[in-house]
C-alpha positions as CSV (number, residue, x, y, z in Angstrom):
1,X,0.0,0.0,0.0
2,X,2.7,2.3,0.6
3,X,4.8,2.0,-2.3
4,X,1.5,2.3,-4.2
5,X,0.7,5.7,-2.7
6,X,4.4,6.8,-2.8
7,X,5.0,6.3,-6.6
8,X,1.2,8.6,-7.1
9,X,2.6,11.1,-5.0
10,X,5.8,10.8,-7.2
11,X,3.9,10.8,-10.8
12,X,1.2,13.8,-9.2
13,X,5.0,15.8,-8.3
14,X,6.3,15.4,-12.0
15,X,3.4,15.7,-13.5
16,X,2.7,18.7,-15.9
17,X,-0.3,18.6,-18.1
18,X,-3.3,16.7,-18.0
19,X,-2.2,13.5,-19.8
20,X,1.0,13.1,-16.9
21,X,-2.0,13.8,-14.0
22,X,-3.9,10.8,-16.1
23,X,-1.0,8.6,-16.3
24,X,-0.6,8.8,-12.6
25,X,-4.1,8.3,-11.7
26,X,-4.3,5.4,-14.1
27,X,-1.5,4.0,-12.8
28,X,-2.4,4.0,-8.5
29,X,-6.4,3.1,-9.9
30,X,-4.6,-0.1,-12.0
31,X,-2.7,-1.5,-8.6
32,X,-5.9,-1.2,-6.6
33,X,-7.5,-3.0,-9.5
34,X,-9.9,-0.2,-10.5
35,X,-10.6,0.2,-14.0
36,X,-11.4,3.6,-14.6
37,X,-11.6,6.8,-13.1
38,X,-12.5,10.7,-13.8
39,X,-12.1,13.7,-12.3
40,X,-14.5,16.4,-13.3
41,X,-13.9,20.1,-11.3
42,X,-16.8,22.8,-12.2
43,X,-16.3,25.9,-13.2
44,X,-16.4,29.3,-11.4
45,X,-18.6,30.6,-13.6
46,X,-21.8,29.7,-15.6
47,X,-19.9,30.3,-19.2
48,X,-17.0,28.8,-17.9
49,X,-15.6,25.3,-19.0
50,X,-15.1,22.1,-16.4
51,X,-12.2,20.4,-16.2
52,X,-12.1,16.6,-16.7
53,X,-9.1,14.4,-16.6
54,X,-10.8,10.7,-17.6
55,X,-9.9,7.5,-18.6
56,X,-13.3,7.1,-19.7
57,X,-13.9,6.3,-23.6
58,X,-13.1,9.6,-25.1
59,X,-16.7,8.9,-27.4
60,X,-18.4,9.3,-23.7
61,X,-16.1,12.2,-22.3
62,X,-16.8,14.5,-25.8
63,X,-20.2,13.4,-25.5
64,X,-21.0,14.4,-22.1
65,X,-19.3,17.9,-22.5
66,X,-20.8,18.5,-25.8
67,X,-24.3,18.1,-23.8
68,X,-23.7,19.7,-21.2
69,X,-24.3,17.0,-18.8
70,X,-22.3,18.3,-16.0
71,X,-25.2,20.5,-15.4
72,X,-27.2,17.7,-14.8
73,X,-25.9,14.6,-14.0
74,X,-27.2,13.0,-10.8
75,X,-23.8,12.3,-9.5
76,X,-21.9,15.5,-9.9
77,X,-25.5,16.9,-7.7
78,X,-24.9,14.1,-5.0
79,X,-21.4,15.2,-4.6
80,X,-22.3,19.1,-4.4
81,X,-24.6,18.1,-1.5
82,X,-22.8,15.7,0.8
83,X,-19.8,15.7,2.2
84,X,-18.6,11.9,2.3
85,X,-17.3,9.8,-0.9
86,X,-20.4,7.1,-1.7
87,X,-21.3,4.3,-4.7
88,X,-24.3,4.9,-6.7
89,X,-24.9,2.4,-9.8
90,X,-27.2,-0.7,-9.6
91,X,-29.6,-0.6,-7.1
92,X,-27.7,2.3,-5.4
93,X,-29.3,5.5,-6.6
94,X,-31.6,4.9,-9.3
95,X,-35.3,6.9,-7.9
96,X,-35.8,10.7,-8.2
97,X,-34.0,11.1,-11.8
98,X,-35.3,13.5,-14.0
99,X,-35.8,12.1,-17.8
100,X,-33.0,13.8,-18.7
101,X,-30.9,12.2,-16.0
102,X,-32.4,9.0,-16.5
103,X,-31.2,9.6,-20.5
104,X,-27.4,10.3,-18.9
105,X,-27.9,7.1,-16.8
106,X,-29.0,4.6,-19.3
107,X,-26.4,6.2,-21.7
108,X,-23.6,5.6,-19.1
109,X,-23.3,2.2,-19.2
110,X,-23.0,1.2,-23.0
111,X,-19.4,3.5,-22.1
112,X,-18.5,0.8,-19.5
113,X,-19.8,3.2,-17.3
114,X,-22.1,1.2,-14.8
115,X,-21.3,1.6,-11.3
116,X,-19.2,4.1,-9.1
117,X,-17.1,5.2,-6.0
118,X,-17.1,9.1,-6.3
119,X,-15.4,11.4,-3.9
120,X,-16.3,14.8,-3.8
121,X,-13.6,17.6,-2.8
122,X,-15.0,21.0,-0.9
123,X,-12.1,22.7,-0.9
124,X,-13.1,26.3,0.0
125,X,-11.0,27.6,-2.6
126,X,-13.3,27.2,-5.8
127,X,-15.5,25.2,-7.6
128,X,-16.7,22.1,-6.2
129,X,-14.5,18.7,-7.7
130,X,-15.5,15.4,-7.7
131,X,-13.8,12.0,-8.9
132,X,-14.8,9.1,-9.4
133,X,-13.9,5.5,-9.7
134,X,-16.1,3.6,-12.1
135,X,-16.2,-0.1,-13.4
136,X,-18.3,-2.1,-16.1
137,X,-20.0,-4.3,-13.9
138,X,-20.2,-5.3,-9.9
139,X,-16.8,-7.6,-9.6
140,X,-15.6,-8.2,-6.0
141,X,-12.1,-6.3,-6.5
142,X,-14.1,-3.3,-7.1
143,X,-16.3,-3.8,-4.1
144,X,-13.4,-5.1,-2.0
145,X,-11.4,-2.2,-3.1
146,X,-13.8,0.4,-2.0
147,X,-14.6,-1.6,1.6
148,X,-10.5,-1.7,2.2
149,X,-9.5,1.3,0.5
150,X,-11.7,4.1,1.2
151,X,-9.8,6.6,2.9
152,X,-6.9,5.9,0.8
153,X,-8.7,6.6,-2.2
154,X,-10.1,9.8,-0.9
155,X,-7.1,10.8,0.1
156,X,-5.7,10.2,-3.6
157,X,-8.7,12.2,-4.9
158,X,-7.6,15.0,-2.5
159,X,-3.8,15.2,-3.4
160,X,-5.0,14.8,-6.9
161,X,-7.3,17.9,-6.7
162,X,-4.3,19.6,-4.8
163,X,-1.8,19.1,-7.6
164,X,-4.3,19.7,-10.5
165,X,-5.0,23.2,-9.4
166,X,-1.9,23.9,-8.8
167,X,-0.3,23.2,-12.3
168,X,-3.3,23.3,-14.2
169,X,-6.3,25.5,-12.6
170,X,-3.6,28.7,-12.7
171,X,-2.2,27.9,-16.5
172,X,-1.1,31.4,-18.0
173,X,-3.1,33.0,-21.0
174,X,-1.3,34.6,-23.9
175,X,-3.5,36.2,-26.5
176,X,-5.9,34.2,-25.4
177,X,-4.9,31.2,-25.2
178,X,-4.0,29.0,-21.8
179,X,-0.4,27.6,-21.7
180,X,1.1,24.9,-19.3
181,X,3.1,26.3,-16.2
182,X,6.5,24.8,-17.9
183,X,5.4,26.3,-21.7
184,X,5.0,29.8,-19.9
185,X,8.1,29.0,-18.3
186,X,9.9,28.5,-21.1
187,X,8.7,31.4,-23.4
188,X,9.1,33.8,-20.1
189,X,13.0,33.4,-20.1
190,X,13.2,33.0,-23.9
191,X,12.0,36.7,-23.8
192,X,14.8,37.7,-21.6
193,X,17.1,36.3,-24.1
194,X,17.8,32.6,-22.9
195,X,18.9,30.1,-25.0
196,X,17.3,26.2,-24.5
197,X,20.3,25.6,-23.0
198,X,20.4,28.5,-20.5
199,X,16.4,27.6,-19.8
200,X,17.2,24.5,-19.0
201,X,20.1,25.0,-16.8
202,X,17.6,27.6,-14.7
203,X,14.4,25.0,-14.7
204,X,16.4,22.2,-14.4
205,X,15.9,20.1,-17.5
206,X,17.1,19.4,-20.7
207,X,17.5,21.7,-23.6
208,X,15.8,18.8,-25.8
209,X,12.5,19.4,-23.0
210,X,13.0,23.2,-23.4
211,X,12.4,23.1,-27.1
212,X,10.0,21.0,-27.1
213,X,8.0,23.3,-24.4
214,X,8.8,26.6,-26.6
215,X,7.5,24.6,-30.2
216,X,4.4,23.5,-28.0
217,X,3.3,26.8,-27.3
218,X,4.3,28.0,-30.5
219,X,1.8,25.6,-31.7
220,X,-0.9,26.6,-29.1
221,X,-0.2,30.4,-30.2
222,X,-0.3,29.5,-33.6
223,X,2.7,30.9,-34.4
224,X,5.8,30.3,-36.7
225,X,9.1,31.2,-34.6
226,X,9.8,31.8,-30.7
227,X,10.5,35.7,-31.4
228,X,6.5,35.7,-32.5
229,X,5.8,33.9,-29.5
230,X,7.4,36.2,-27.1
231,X,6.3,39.0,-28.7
232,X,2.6,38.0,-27.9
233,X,4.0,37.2,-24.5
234,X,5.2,40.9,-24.4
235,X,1.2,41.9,-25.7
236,X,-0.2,40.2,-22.7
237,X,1.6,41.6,-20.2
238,X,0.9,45.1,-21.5
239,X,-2.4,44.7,-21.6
């Protein structure tokens, strides 16, 4: 159990966008034999857009965002309203749906999608955050998982939060657009004339990761060359 928790913390400490804080997740929920998870924060306002880090079937995630069904879906409200983690699925919360909830909850499953552990995260800091542990079908590792494990597991959910706000929740916007702590990083000492190399000596990583930072969020700014970049860089913090 320990080494399990100590290589999430380790993965949730290196990690850096949302498909490293997947990786990690997917990788404590595999040793405790749990076959999917997803982590859904709201956000602060009505226009604004949730987070979800998932290894749900993408076809499911883009569907449920593309509907709206945050807004809506009978487990996100359970885990607004009380404070401990609980199961729903079979037999577990199934009366009181609204038809569009009951549409969400006969959808769910043909995603693998059938039953649940979800833990919901009041921080006090922002919107509400909830995530959730989900499986095809009632097998005993799940349900001996979630009778053993718990705590543990809400504990995970709660570091997990932690780290995901704090590398993700604050990501820097350039003209618009939201870049990674590191791609920021990167472009903010390229502006003061740094080469890769320098960069990397400063952040402590390679020139080859440097580059590779700077080209993404050339990509993300849809720009041709770093000087372009840093120039927006330079607009943003002007305005």
């Amino acid at each position: 159990m320990h080494c399990i928790f100590q290589k999430f913390i380790d993965l949730l400490s290196i990690a850096e966008n949302p498909a490293d804080f997947s990786e990690a997740m997917a990788t404590a929920a595999a040793a405790f034999e749990l076959s999917s998870f997803a982590y859904l924060a709201l956000p602060d306002t009505v226009k604004g857009k949730p987070r979800l880090i998932s290894t749900y079937p993408p076809q499911w995630t883009a569907h449920y965002l593309k509907l709206g069904y945050q807004r809506i879906d009978p487990i996100i409200t359970e885990a607004i309203q009380t404070p401990e983690p609980f199961r729903w699925g079979i037999d577990v919360l199934s009366s009181g749906y609204s038809p569009a909830q009951r549409q969400l909850m006969d959808e769910a499953p043909e995603f693998g999608i059938r039953i649940g552990f979800t833990v919901q995260i009041h921080d006090g800091l922002g919107p509400v955050a909830a995530l959730t542990f989900a499986t095809d079908h009632r097998k005993l590792p799940f349900e001996d998982c979630v009778d053993s494990h718990a705590r543990v597991l809400q504990l995970m959910a709660m570091y997990f939060h932690a780290h995901v706000r704090r590398k993700l929740a604050n990501n820097h916007i350039v003209d618009g657009t939201s870049l990674s702590s590191r791609e920021f990083q990167c472009l903010e000492w390229a502006s003061q004339g740094k080469s890769a190399w320098e960069t990397g000596q400063i952040l402590g990583i390679s020139r080859h990761t440097v580059a590779s930072y700077l080209s993404s969020a050339k990509d993300k700014l849809r720009v041709r060359t770093v000087l372009q970049a840093v120039s927006k860089l330079a607009a943003a913090k002007r305005a």
